[in-house]
Phi, psi and omega in degrees: 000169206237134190333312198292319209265336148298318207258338155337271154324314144312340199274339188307358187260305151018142181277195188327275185303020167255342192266328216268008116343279179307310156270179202220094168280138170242202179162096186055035182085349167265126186273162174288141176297184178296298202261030157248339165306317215284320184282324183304319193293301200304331178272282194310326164280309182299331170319307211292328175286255196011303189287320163319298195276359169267316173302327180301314183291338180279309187330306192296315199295316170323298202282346197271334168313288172030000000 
């Protein structure tokens, strides 16, 4: 994964204002207002729980094969 995009990704447990401080969210060269960052983050977090929690259920499901 590419440094940046990593380091994101970790910055993501921060509240709102400490990433969009830290970072220049864009979208086609525009940059996003606050409370369109605000919404970019909430759609990102919640994906990345999705993937959790899908990984957890093959993991469980795996393991009850067992």
């Amino acid at each position: 994964m590419d440094k940046d995009i990593q380091h994101f990704v970790e910055s993501l447990e921060l509240t709102d204002e400490q990433i969009l401080a830290e970072f220049t969210l864009t979208l086609d060269g525009r940059t996003l207002t606050k409370e369109e960052g605000r919404r970019f983050l909430t759609m990102v977090r919640g994906e990345l729980q999705k993937r959790a929690a899908a990984e957890r259920k093959k993991s469980q499901n795996e393991n009850s094969k067992a």
